[in-house]
DRENPA-3360 file (N, C-alpha, C; in nm, 2 decimals, always signed):
BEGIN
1 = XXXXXXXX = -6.51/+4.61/-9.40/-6.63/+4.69/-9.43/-6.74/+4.64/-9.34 ~ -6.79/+4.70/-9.28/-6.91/+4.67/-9.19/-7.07/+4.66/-9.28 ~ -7.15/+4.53/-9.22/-7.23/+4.50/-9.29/-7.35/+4.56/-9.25 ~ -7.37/+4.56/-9.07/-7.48/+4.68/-8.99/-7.43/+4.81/-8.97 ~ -7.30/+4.85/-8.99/-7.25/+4.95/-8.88/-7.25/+4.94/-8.75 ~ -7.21/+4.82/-8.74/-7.26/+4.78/-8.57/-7.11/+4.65/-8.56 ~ -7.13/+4.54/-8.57/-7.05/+4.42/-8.54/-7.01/+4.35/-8.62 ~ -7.12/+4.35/-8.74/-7.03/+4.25/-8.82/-7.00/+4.31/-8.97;
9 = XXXXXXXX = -6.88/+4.23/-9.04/-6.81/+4.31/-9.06/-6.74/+4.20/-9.21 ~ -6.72/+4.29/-9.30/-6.68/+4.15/-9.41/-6.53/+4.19/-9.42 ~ -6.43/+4.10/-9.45/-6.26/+4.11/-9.39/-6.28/+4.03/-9.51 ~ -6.17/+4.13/-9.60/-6.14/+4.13/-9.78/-5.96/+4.08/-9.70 ~ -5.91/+3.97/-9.79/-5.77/+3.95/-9.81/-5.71/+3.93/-9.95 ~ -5.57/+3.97/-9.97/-5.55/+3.88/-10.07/-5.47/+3.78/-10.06 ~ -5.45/+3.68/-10.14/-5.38/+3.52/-10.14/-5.31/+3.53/-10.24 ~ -5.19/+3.46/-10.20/-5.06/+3.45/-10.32/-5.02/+3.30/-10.28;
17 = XXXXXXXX = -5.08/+3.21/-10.36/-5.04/+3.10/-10.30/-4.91/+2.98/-10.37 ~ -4.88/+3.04/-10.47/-4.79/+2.99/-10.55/-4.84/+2.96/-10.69 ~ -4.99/+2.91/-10.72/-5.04/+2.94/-10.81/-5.09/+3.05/-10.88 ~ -5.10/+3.07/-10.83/-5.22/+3.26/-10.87/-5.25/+3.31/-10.72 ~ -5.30/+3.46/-10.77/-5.31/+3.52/-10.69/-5.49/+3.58/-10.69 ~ -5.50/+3.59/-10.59/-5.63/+3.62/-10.54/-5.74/+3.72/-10.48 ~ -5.86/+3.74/-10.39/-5.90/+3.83/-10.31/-6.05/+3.75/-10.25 ~ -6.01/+3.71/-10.10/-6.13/+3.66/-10.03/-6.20/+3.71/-9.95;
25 = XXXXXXXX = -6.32/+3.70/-9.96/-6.39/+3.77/-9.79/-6.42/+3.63/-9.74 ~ -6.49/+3.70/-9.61/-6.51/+3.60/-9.49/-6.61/+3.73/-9.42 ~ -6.76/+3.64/-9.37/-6.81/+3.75/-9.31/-6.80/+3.69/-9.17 ~ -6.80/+3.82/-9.06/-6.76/+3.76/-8.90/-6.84/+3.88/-8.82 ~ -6.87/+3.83/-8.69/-6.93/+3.86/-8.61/-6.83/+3.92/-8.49 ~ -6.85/+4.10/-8.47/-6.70/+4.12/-8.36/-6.85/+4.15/-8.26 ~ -6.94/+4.11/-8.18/-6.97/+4.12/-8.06/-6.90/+4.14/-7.97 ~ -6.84/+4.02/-7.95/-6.79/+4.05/-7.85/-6.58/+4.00/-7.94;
33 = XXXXXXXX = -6.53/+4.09/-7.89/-6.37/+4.09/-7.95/-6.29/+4.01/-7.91 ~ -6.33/+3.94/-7.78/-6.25/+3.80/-7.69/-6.29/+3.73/-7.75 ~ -6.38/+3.71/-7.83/-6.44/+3.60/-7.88/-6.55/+3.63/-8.08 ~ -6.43/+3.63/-8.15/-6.56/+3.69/-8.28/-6.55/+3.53/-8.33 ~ -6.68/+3.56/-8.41/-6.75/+3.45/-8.45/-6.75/+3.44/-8.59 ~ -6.71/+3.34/-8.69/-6.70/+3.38/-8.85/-6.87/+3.32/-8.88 ~ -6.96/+3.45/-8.89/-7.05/+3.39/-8.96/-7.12/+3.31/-9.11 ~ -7.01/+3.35/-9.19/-7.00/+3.32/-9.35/-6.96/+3.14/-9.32;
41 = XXXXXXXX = -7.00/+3.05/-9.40/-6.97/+2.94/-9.41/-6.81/+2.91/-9.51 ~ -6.70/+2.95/-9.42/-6.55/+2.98/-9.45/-6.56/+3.10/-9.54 ~ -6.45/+3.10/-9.65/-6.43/+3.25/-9.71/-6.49/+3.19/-9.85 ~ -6.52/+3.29/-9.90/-6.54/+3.29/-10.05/-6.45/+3.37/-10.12 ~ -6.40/+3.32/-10.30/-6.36/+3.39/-10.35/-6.39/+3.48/-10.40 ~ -6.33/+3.59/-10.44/-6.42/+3.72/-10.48/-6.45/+3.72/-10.64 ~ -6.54/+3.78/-10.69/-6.60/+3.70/-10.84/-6.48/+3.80/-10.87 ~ -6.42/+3.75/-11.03/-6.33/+3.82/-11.06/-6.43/+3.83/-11.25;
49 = XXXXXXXX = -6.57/+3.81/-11.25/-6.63/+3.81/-11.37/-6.62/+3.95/-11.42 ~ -6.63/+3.98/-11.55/-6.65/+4.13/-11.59/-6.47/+4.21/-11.57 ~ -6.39/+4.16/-11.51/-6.22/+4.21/-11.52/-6.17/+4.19/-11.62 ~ -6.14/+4.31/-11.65/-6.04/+4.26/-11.78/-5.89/+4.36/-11.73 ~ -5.77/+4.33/-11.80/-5.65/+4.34/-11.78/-5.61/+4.48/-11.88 ~ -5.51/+4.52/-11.84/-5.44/+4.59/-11.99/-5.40/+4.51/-12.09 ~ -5.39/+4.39/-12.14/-5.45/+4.33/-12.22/-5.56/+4.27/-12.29 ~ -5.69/+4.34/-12.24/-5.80/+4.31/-12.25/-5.83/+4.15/-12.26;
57 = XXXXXXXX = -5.77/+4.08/-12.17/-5.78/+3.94/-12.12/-5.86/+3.93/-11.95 ~ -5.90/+3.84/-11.92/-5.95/+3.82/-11.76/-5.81/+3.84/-11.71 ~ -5.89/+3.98/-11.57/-5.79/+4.02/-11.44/-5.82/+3.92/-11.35 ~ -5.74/+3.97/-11.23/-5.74/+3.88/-11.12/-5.77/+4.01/-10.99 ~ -5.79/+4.00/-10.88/-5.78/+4.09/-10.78/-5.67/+4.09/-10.67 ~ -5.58/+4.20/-10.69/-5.48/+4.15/-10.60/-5.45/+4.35/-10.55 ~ -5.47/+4.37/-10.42/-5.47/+4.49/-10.39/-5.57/+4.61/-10.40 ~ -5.68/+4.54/-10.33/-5.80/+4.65/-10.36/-5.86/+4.66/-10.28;
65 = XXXXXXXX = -5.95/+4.79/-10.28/-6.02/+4.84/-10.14/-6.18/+4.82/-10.23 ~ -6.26/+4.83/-10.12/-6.44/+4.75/-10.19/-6.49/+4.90/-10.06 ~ -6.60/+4.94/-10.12/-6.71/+5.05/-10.02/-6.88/+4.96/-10.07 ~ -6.94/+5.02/-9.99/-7.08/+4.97/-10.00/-7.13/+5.10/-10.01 ~ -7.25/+5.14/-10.14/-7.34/+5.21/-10.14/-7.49/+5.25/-10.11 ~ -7.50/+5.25/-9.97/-7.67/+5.24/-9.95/-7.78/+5.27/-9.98 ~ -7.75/+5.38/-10.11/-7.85/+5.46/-10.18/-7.90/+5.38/-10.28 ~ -7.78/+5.31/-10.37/-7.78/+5.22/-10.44/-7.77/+5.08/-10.48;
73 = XXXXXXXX = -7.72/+5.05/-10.34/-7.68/+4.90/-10.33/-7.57/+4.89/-10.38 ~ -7.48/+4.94/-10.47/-7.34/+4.89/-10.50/-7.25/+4.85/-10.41 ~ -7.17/+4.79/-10.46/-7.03/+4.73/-10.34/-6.94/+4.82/-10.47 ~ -6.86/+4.86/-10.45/-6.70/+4.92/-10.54/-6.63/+4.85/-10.47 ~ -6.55/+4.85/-10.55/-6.39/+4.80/-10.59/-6.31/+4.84/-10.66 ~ -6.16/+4.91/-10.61/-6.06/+5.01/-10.68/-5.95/+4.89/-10.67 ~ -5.90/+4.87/-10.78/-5.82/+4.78/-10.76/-5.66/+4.82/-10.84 ~ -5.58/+4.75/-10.83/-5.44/+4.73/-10.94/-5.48/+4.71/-11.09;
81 = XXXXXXXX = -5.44/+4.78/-11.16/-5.45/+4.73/-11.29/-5.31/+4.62/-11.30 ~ -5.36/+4.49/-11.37/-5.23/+4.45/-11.47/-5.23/+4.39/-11.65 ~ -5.09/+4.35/-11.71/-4.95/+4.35/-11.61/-4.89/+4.50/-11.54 ~ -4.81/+4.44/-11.43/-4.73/+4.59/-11.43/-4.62/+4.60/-11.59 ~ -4.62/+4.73/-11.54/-4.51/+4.78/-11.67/-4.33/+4.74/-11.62 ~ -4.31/+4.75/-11.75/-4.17/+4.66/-11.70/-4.02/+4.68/-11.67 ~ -3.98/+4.62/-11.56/-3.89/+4.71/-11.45/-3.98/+4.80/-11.36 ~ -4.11/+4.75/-11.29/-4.17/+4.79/-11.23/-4.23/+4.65/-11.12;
89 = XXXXXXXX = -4.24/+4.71/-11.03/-4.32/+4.61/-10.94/-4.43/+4.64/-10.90 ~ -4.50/+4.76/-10.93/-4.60/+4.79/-10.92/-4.68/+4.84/-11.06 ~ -4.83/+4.86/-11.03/-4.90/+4.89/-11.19/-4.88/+5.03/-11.21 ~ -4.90/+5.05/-11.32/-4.96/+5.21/-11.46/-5.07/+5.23/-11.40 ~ -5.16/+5.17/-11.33/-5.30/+5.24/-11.32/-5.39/+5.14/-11.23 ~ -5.51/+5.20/-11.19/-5.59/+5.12/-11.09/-5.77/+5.17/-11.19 ~ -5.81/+5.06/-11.16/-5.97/+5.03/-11.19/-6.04/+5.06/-11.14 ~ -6.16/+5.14/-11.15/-6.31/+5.12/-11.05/-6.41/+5.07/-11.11;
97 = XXXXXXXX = -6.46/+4.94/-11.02/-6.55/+4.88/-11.04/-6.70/+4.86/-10.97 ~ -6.80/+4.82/-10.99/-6.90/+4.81/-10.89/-6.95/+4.70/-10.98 ~ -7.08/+4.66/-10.82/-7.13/+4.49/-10.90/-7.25/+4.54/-10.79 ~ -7.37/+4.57/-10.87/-7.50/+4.54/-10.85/-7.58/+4.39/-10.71 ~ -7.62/+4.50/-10.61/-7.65/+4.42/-10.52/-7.80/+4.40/-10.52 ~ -7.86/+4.31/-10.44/-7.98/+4.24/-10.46/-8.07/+4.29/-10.36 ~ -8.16/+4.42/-10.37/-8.22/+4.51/-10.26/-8.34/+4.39/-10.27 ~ -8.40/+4.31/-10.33/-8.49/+4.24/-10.33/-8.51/+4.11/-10.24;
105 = XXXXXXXX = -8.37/+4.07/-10.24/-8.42/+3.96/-10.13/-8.44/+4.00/-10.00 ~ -8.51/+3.91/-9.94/-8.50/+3.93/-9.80/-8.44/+3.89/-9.69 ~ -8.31/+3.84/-9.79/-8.22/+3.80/-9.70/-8.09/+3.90/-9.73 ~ -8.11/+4.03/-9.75/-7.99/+4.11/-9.82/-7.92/+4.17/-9.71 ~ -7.80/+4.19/-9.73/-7.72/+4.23/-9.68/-7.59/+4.30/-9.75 ~ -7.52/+4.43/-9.69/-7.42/+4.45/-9.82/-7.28/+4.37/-9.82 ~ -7.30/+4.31/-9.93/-7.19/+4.24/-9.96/-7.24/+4.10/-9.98 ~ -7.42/+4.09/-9.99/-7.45/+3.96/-10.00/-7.45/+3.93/-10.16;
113 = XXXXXXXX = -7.41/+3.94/-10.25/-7.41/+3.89/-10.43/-7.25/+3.84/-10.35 ~ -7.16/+3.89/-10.30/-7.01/+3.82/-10.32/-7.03/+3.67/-10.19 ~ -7.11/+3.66/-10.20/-7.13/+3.53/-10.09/-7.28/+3.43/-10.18 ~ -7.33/+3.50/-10.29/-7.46/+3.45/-10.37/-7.45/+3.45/-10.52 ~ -7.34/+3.43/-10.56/-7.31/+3.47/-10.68/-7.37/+3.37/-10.80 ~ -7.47/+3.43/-10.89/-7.49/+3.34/-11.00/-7.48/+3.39/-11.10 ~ -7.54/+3.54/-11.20/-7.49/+3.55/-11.33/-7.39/+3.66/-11.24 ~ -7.36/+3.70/-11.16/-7.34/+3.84/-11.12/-7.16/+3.91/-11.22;
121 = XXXXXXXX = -7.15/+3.98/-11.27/-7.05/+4.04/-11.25/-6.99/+4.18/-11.20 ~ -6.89/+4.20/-11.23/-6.82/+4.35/-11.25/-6.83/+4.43/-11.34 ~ -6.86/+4.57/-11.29/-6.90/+4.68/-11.44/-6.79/+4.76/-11.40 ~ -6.70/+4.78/-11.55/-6.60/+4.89/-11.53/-6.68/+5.00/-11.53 ~ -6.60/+5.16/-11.41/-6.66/+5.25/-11.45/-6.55/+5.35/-11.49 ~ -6.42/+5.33/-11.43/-6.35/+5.45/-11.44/-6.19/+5.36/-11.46 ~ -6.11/+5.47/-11.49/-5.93/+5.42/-11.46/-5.89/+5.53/-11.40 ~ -5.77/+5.50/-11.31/-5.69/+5.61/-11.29/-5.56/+5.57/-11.34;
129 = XXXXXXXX = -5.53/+5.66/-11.47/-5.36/+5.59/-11.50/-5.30/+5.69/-11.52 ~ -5.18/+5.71/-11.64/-5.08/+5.86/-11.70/-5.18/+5.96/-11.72 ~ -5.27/+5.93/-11.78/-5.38/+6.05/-11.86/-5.41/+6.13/-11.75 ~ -5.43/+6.08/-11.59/-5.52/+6.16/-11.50/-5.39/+6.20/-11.45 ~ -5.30/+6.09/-11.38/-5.21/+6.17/-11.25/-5.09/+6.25/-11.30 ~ -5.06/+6.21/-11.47/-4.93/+6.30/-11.54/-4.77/+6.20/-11.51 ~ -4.81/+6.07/-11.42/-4.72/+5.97/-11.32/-4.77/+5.88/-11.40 ~ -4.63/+5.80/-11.42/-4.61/+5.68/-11.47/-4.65/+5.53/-11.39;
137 = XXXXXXXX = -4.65/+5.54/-11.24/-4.71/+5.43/-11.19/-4.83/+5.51/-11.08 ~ -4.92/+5.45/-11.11/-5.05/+5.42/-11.03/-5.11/+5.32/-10.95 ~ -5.11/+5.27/-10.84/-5.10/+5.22/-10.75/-5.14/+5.22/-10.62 ~ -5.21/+5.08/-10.56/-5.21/+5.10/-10.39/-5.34/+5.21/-10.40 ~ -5.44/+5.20/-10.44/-5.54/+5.27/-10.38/-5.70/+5.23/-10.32 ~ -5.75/+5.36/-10.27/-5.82/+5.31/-10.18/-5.96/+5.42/-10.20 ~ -6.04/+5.37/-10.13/-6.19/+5.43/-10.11/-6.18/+5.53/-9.95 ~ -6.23/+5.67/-9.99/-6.27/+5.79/-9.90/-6.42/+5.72/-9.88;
145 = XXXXXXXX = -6.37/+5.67/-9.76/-6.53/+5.63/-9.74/-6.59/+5.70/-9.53 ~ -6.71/+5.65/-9.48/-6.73/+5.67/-9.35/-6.68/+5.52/-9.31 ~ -6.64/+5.57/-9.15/-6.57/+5.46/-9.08/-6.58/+5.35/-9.09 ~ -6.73/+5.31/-9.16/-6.77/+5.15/-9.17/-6.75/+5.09/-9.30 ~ -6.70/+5.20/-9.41/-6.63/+5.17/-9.54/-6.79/+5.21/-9.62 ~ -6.91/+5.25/-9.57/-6.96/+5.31/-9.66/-6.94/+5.43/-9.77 ~ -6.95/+5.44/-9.86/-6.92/+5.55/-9.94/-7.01/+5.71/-9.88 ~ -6.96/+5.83/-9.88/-7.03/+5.93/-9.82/-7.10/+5.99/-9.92;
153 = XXXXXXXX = -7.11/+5.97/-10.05/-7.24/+6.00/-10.14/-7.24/+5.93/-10.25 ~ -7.36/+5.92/-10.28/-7.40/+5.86/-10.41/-7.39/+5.91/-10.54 ~ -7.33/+6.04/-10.53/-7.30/+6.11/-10.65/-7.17/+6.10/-10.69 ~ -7.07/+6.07/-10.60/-6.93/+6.06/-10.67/-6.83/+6.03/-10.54 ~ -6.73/+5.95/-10.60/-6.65/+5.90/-10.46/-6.53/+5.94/-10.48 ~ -6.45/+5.99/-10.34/-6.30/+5.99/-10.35/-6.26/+5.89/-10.40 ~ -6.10/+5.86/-10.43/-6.01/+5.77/-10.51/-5.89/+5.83/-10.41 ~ -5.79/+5.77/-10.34/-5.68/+5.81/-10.31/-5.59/+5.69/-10.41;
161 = XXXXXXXX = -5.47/+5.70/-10.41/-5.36/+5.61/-10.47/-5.22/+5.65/-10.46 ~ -5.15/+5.61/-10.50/-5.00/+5.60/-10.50/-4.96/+5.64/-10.62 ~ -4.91/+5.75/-10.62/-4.83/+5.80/-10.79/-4.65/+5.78/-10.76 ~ -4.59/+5.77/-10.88/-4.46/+5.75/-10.89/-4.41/+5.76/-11.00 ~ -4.28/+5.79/-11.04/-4.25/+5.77/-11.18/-4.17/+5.67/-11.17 ~ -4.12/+5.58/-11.29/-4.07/+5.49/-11.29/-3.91/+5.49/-11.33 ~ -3.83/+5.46/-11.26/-3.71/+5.43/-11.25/-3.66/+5.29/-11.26 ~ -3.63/+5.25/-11.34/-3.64/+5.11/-11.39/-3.50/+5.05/-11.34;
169 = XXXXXXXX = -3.38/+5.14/-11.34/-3.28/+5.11/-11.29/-3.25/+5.15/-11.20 ~ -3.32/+5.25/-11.06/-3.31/+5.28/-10.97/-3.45/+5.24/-10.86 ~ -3.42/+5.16/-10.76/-3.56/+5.13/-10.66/-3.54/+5.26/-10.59 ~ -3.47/+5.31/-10.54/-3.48/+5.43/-10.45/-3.51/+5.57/-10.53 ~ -3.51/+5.56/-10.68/-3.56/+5.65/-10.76/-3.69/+5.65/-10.76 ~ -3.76/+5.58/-10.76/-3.89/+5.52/-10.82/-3.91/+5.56/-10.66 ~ -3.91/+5.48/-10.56/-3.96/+5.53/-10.36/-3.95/+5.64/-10.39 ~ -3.84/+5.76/-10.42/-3.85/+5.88/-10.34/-3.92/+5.94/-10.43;
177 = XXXXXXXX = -3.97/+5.90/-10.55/-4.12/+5.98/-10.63/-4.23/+5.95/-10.58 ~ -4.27/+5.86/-10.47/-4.33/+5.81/-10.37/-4.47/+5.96/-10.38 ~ -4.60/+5.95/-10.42/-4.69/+6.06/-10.36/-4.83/+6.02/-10.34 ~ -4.88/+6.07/-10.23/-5.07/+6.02/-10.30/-5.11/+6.13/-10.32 ~ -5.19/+6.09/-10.40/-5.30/+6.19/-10.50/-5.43/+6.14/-10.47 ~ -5.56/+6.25/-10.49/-5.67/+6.23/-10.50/-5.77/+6.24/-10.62 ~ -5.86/+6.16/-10.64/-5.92/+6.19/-10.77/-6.03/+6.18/-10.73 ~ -6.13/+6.25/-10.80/-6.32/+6.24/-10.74/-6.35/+6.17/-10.90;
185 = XXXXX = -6.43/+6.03/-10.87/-6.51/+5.99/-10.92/-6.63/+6.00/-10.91 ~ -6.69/+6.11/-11.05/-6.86/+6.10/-11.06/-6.87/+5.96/-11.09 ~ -7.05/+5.97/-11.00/-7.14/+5.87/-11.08/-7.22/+5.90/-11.16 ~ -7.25/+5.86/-11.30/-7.35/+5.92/-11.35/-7.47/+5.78/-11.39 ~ -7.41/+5.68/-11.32/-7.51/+5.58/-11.39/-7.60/+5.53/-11.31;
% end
């Protein structure tokens, strides 16, 4: 996601490191491409405050797309719901989240609360699970955003994702239900 629309640029990963699993940025400078520059002092982990699970216990972030909204300062985040459901390797459903950015400092930038973090968290806003797609797995989605990962309005955002139904005893049953779907998320808050 680009932080001017110009060069630099925040680079979301996720980490599976044997203990848990994760989701880092790192902000970097592509001036020049022979040579980019990480300007963030190393990566930061991404706040995982305000996530809760389908067991209404603390989530984790593993598989999610983030947009920045300039009207309003939000960063989003569509992520995996878990646990997955069982005989499944993927989730029932995916989350949208957003986390309140700081138009006030004068040091702001989008995506500066996930590099400044003090009470900050995540506000659920929406799910996509059985109820919307009529599919048993929900999955792998992402933000309709412009080229730089900003969102294209402040009134409601595409959702793309992964629908499938679950085939618990067949993997090639479950792939070839393989579909993306779209969903528009209003904002009304």
């Amino acid at each position: 996601m680009s932080v001017d629309k110009k060069s630099e640029v925040l680079l979301f990963y996720t980490v599976g490191d044997g203990q848990s699993t994760y989701t880092r940025v790192e902000r970097w400078n592509f001036t020049s491409l022979n040579n980019p520059q990480m300007i963030s002092d190393g990566y930061k982990r991404v706040l995982t405050r305000g996530l809760k699970n389908l067991n209404n216990t603390q989530d984790y972030i593993s598989n999610a797309d983030f947009a920045y909204d300039p009207t309003s300062g939000r960063m989003y985040m569509i992520k995996d719901d878990h646990p997955t459901p069982e005989g499944a390797n993927v989730g029932s459903g995916v989350s949208i989240y957003y986390l309140e950015e700081d138009f006030e400092n004068k040091d702001f930038y989008p995506g500066y609360t996930l590099f400044n973090v003090v009470g900050d968290m995540w506000n659920e806003m929406d799910n996509i699970n059985v109820s919307i797609s009529k599919f048993d797995l929900n999955h792998n989605a992402g933000f309709v955003t412009d080229p730089y990962g900003w969102t294209l309005s402040n009134k409601n955002i595409d959702c793309l994702f992964t629908v499938a139904n679950n085939y618990p005893n067949s993997f090639w049953g479950t792939l070839g239900s393989y579909r993306i779907y779209q969903y528009t998320m209003e904002i009304s808050e």
